[in-house]
N, C-alpha and C positions, 0 to 999 in steps of 0.2 A: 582803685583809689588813686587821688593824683599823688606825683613824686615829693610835693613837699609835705604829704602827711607823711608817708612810710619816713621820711627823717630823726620820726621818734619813734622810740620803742616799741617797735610793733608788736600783737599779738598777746600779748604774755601778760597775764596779769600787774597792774601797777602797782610801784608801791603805797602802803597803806599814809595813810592822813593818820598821825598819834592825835589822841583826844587829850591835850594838856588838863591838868586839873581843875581849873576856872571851866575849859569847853566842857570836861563829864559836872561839873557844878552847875552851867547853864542848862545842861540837857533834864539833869534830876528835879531843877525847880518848876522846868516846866512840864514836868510829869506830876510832880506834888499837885498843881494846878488842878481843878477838878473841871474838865470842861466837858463830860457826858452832855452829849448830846439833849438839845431842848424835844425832839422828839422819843425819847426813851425817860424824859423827868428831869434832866438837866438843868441848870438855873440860866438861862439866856443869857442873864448881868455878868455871869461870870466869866462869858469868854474873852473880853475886849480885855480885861488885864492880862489874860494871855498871851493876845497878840501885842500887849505894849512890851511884852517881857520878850518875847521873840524878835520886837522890833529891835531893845534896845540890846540885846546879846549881839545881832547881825550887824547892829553899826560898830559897837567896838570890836569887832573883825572886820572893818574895812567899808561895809555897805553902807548904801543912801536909804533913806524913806522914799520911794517913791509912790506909793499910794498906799492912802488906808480908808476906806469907802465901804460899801454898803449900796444894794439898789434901791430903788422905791419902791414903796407895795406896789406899783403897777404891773412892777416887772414879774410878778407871779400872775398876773392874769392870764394866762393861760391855761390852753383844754391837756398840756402834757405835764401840767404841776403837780406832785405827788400827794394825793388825799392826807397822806402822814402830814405833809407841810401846812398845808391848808387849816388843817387841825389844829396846829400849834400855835399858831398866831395870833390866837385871843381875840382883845377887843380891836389891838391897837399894833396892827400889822407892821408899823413903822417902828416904831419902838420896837418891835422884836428883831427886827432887823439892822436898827442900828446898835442896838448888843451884840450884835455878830459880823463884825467887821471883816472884810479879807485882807491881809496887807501883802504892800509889795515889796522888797528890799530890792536895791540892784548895785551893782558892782559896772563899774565902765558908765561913759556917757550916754545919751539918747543914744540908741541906733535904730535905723527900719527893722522890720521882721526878720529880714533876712540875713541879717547879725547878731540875731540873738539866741540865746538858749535859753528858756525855761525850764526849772526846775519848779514842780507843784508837789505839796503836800497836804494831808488837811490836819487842821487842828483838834478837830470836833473827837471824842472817845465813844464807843457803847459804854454801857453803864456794866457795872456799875462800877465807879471808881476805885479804883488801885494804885493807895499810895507804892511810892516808888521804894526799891530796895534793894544795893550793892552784896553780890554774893560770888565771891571767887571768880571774878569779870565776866560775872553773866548780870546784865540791869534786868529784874521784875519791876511790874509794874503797869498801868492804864495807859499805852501810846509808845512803851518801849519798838515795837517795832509796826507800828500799826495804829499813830504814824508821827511820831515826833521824834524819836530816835535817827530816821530816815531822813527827815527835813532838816535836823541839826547838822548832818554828817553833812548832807549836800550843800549847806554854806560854808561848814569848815573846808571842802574839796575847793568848793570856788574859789574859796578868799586864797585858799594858797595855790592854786594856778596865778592868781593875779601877783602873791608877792615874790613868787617864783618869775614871773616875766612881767614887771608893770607897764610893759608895751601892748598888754593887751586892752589897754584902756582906751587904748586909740583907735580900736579898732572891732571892737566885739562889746556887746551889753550882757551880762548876765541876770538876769530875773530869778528873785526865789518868792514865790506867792507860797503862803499859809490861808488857806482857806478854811470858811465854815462848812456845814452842809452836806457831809458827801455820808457821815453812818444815818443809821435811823430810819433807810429809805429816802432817804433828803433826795440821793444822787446828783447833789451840786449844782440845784438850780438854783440857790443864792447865792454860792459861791465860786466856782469854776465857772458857771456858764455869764455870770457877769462879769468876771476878768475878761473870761476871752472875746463876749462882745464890746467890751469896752477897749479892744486893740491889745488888750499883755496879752500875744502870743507872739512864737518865735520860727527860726527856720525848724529850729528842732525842740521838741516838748517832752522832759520827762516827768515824768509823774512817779514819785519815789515811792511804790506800794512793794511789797515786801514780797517778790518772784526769783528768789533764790539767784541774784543775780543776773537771768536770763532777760531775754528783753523780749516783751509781750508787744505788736504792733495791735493786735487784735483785742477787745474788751466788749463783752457780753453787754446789752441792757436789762433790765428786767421790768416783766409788769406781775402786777397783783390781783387779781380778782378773789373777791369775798361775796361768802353766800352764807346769807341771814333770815335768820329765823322770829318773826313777831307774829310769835301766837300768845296764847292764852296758857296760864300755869295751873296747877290744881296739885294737889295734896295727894298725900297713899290711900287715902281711903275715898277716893276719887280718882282715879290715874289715869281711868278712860278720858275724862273733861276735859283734858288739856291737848295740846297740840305737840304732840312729843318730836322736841330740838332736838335733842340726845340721839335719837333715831333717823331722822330728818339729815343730819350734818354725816352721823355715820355713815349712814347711806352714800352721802354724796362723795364721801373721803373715798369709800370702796368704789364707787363706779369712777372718779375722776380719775385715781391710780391706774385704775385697769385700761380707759380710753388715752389719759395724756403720756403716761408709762414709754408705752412703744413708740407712738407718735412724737414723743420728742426725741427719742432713742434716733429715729430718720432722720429726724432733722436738725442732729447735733445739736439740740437746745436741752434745759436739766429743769427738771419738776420737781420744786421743795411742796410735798403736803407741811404745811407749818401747824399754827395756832387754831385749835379744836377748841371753843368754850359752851359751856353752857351753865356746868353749875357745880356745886362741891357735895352738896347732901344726898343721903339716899333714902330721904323717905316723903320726896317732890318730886313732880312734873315739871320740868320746865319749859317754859314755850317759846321762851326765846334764845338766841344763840348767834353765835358767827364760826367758820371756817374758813381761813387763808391759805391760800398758794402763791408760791412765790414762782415765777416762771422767767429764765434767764434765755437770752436766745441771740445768736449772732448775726444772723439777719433781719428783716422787715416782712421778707415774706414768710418767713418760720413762723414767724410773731403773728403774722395775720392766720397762719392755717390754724393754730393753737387755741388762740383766741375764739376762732371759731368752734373748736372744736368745745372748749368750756360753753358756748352758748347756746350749741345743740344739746350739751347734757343734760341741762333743767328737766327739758320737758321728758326726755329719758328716762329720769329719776322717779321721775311722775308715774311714767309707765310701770316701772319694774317695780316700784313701790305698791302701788296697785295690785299685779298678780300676784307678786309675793304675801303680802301686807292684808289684802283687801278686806278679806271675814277675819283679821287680828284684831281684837278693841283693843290692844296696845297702840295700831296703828289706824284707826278707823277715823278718826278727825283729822287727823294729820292728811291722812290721804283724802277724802272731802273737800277740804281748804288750802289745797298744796299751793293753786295760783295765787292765793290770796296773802299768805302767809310766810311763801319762800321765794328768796329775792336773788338776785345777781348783780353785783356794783364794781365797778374797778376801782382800785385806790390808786393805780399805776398804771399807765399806757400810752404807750405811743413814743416811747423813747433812743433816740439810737444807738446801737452798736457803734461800735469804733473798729473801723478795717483801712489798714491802712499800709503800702508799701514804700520804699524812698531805695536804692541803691546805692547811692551817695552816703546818705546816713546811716544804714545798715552797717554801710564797710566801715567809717569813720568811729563806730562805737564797737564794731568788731575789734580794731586797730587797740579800742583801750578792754581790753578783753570779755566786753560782754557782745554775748552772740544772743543773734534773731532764735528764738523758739518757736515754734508752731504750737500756741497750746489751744488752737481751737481741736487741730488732731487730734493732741491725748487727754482734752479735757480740762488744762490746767491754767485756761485763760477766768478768767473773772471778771465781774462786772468793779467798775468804780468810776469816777469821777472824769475821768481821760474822753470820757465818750463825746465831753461840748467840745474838747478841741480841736476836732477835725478839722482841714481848710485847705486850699490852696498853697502849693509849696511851704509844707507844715509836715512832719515827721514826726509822728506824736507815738512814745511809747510808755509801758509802763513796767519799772525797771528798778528793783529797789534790794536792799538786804533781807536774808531772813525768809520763812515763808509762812503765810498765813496758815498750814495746818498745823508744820513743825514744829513753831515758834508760837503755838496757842494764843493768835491774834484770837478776842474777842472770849476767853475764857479768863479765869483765874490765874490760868497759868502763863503768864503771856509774859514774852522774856526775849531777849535777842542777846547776844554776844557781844560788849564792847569790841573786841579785835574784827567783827563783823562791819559793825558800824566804820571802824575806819579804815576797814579795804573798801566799805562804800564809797567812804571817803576820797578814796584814793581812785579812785576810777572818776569819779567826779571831777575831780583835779585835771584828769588825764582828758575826760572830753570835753574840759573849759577848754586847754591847751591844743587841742587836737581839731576844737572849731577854731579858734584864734589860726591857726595855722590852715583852714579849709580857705576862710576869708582872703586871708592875704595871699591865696595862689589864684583865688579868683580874681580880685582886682590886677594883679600880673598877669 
């Protein structure tokens, strides 16, 4: 790293950003907020007073408005938009989209990319909502660290790098986007991925997702394929008639495990068998149904061998079903009308991973003591919303308090540490200060 970073504190953890009582007041109202996700049942209308409430916390610490926008439905036409999203959108794709605003706040004047830092977070919660609750300075609650907790800390870091040296305004921009879009399976194609085509990106990006302070360069995408079953139902006293889903998806659960299992094992990618349906009674047939997989993978060509591998299985199923099955009248229609009846669709695909290295900004966020992890090695890299940032001369990590297993992101129990929050803070703080001083030994 060059000599005029090592001039501050190198190394060693910063110190922390206190959450004054007004900043833990801003942080708790906007967890009160109910802004579950429009693809898990969320009310759409209801996210834009979130981000007015986010807007108007971030200026009285110091920050501008710089954009609060929305793309056009065009911008979802695309063959890599998530079937979840697609879904959601109703009649009137513009209107759902301008309910969900991304905003920008910034700190400092215009600068090029290459003086800027981003800070992203999203606004959007899974469901279901949890109000917010102070207990012995631990915050419970919907977004506590996953992801409002993390976005609030990273403006309070900013805003006191800037009143700690307001010479950084001359010289450095700070960006903090709040985005929609990124739970629910969205993965930020209304939200991150139109910031960042719309120019808000910086030399360096972070993305404040909850990686136990380490800094993740790497981020998984994932794709979905679902296999559906539209046959015919029948009764217990007919059981043969129908085209039996219940067996059909079984089936496919058990060969999918045993073929994707090892094969993603190779290829460093994670296979969720998810959401199994078909019915709740036991004295029907049912003949219709769905089964999801969620498949995360760090490359394109992982993605491609995977992918394939789901497409060879159908007719597999087919097979083994057959030998097995064949003189079953359990299964004796089912297997007859397998082509007719059992389908393969992707809801997700074609999305990228996010790999990325920078040396410069490695050391520089080393310097405020968060270090580069490899969690594609041990498994503890994740998919999110980081993956549109990608670009030329861009450093994009993801790098936040807290951890999503630990810290029961996406359960009931989901909670993060105030004193967490504001060593996040403080690190924040530390690489406003520590880009402000990258810059100005560059231009010398």
């Amino acid at each position: 790293m060059a000599e005029h970073v090592t001039a501050l504190p190198d190394g060693a953890a910063p110190p922390a950003v206190g959450f004054a009582a007004d900043d833990l007041s801003w942080l708790v109202g906007l967890m009160d907020r109910d802004t579950v996700t429009p693809l898990e049942g969320g009310e759409p209308a209801a996210f834009a007073a979130a981000q007015q409430q986010f807007v108007d916390g971030a200026v009285r610490r110091g920050f501008a408005l710089r954009e609060l926008s929305s793309p056009p439905a065009s911008f979802l036409d695309r063959p890599d938009v998530p079937a979840q999203v697609t879904g959601a959108l109703g009649g009137d794709a513009d209107a759902f989209l301008r309910a969900q605003p991304s905003a920008v706040v910034a700190l400092g004047g215009e600068q090029p990319a290459a003086r800027t830092v981003v800070f992203n977070f999203h606004m959007d919660t899974v469901g279901p909502h949890l109000p917010p609750r102070l207990d012995g300075g631990v915050l419970y609650g919907r977004g506590a660290v996953d992801d409002k907790g993390p976005g609030v800390a990273a403006v309070l870091g900013a805003a006191a790098a800037f009143a700690e040296d307001p010479s950084l305004a001359r010289d450095v921009q700070v960006l903090v986007a709040s985005v929609p879009g990124e739970e629910g399976g969205a993965m930020g194609v209304y939200g991150t991925r139109w910031l960042v085509e719309s120019g808000r990106v910086g030399r360096l990006m972070v993305f404040a997702e909850p990686t136990g302070g380490r800094v993740f360069d790497a981020c998984s995408a994932a794709m979905t394929p679902r296999i559906t079953v539209t046959g015919l139902d029948s009764t217990d006293d007919h059981p043969y008639d129908g085209h039996n889903a219940t067996l059909a998806l079984g089936t496919a659960a058990c060969h999918l495990a045993e073929v994707l299992g090892p094969l993603a094992e190779r290829l460093g990618a994670k296979v969720c068998l998810s959401g199994l349906h078909t019915g709740n009674a036991h004295n029907r047939v049912y003949g219709t149904g769905e089964l999801r997989l969620n498949i995360a993978y760090h490359d394109l060509a992982a993605a491609d061998e995977l992918a394939a591998a789901v497409e060879r299985a159908l007719p597999r199923m087919a097979d083994g079903l057959a030998r097995r099955f064949g003189d079953n009248p359990v299964a004796r229609r089912l297997v007859e009308d397998w082509e007719r009846v059992v389908h393969l669709d992707w809801l997700k695909r074609g999305l990228p991973p996010l790999s990325n290295r920078d040396a410069e900004m490695e050391g520089l966020l080393a310097g405020a003591g968060l270090h580069r992890h490899d969690g594609i090695r041990d498994g503890s890299a994740f998919t999110c919303d980081a993956i549109w940032a990608a670009g030329p001369d861009r450093y994009v990590v993801a790098c936040g308090p807290g951890r999503l297993d630990l810290n029961g992101a996406h359960t009931a129990q989901e909670h993060v540490a105030v004193r967490d929050l504001e060593a996040y803070a403080g690190s924040c703080r530390d690489i406003v200060r520590r880009f402000g001083a990258w810059v100005r030994g560059r231009r010398t």
